[in-house]
C-alpha positions as CSV (number, residue, x, y, z in Angstrom):
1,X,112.1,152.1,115.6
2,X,115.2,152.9,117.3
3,X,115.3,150.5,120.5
4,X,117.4,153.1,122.4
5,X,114.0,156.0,122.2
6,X,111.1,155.2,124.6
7,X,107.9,157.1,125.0
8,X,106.7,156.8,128.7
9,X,103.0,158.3,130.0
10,X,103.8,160.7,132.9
11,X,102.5,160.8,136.3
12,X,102.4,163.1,139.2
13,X,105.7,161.2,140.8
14,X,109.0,163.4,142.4
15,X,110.3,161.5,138.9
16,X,107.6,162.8,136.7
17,X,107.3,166.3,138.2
18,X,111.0,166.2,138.3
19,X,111.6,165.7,134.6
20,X,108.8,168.1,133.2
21,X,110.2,170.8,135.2
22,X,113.9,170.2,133.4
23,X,112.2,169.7,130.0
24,X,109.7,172.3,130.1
25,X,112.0,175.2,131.4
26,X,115.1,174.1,129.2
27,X,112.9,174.0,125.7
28,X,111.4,177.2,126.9
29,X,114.8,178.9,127.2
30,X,115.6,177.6,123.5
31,X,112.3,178.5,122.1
32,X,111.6,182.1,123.9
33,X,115.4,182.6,125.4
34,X,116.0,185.5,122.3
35,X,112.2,186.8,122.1
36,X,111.6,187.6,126.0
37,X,113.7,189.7,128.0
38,X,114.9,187.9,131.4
39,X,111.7,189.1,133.4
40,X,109.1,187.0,130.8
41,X,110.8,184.4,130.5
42,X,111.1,183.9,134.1
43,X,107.3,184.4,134.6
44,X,106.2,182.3,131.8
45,X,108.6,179.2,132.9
46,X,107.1,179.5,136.2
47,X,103.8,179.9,135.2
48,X,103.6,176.8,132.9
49,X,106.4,174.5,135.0
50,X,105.7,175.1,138.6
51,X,105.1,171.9,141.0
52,X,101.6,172.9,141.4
53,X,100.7,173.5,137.6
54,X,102.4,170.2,136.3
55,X,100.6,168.7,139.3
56,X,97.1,170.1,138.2
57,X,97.8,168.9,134.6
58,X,99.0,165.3,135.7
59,X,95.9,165.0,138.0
60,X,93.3,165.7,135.3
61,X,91.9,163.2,133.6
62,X,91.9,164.5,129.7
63,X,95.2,165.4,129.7
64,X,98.0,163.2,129.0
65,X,101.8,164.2,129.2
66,X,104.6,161.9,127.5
67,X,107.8,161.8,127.6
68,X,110.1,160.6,124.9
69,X,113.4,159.5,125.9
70,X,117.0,158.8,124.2
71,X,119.2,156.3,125.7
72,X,117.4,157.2,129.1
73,X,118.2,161.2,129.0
74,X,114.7,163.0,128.4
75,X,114.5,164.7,125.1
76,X,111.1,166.1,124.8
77,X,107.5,166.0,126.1
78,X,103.8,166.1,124.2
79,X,100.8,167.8,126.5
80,X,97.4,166.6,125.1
81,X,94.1,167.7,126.4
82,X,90.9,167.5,125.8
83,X,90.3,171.1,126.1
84,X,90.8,174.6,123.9
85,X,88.5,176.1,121.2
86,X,88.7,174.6,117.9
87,X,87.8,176.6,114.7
88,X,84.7,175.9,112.1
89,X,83.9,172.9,111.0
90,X,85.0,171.4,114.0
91,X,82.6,172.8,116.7
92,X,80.6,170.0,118.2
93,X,83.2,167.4,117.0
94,X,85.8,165.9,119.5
95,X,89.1,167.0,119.0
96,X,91.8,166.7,121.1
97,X,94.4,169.4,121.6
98,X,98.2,169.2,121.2
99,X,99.1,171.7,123.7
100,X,102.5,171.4,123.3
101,X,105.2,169.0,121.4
102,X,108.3,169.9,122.5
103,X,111.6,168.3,121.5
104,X,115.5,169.7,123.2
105,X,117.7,171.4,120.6
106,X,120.3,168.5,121.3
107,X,117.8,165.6,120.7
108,X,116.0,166.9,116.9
109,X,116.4,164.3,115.5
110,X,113.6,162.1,112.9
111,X,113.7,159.0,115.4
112,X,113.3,161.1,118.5
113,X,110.8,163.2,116.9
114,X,108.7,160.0,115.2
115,X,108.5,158.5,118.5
116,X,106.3,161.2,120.6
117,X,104.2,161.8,117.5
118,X,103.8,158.6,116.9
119,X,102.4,158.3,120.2
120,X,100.5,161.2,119.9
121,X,98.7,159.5,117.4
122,X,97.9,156.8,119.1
123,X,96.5,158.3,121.8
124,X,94.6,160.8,119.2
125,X,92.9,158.2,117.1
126,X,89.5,157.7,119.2
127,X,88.7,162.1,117.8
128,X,87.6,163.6,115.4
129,X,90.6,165.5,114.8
130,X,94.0,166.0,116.2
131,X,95.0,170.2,116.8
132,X,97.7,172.4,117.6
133,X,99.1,175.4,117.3
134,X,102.8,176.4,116.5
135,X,104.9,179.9,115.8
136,X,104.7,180.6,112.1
137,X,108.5,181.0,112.3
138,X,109.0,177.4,113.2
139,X,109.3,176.3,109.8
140,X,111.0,173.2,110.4
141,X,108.1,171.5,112.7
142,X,105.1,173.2,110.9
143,X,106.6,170.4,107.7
144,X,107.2,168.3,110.3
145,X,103.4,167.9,111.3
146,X,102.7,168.5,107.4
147,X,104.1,164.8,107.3
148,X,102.2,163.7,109.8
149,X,98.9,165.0,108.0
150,X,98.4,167.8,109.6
151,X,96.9,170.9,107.5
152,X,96.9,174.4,108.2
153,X,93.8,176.1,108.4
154,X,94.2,179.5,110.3
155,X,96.6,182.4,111.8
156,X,96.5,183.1,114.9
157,X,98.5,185.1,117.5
158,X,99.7,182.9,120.3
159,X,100.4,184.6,123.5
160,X,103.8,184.1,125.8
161,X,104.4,186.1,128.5
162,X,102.4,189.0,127.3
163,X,104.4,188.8,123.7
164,X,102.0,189.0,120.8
165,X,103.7,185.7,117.9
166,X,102.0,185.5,114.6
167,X,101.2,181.6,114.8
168,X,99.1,179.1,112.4
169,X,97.0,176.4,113.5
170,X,97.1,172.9,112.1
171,X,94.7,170.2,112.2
172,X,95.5,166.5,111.4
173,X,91.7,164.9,110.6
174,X,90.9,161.4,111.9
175,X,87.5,161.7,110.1
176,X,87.9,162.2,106.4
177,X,83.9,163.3,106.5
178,X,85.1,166.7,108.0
179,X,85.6,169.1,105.0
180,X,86.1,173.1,105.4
């Protein structure tokens, strides 16, 4: 792996708080910029990036947030957690929740990308099963967690600022005993 990418658990520091804030807000504007008007997007960036909700987040103890960073900039951010509902077979079974995987327009790049998942992975490896969700229009990252094993299995909406997305969930099994 590239020597100039780092992956780097976050804690609730000025640093840490600092640099989820700039992440969080700046992928939200590329991501939802041209499907909320100004008002959403205002109230979903400060609903999921405020001090106090990155704070909460931080402080709980089946979360982790990572950061992935390119010669020292930040370029992205995973969010896992041990909570969320997870579709049949899985009930009962421990999965762990990709929240969000997030990497800057300026920094999509395989290495940059390779590095938080790979992390993500690590960190996964103790469940059951690995899941997320993602916008059915993101083609590009829905093959991108194809490659990392992860299969679709339902359509959902997902919910942004009141703004109904058709979305697909994907689950990566760490247990090949799991069928469905």
């Amino acid at each position: 792996m590239d020597n100039r990418i780092k992956t780097k658990f976050t804690v609730a520091s000025e640093e840490g708080i600092a640099v989820l804030q700039y992440l969080g807000e700046t992928r939200g504007y590329e991501k939802y910029g041209a499907l909320l008007n100004e008002e959403q997007l205002a109230d979903y960036l400060f609903d999921q990036y405020n001090r106090d909700t990155i704070i909460s987040n931080l402080n709980t103890f089946s979360n982790q947030l990572i950061v992935v960073y390119k010669e020292e900039k930040p370029a992205g951010f995973a969010y896992l957690t041990g909570k969320g509902a997870v579709p049949e077979p899985f009930s009962g079974r421990r999965v762990f929740h990709l929240g969000a995987f997030e990497i800057l327009n300026a920094f999509k790049e395989s290495e940059v990308m390779d590095a938080l998942m790979e992390k993500c992975m690590i960190i996964g490896k103790s469940y059951d099963a690995l899941k997320l969700m993602e916008k059915a229009d993101e083609t590009d990252m829905i093959a991108f967690y194809e490659k990392y094993g992860f299969h679709q299995r339902a359509s959902e909406p997902s919910v942004i600022a009141g703004v109904s997305f058709p979305s697909l969930v994907l689950i990566r099994e760490n247990n090949r005993t799991i069928s469905g």
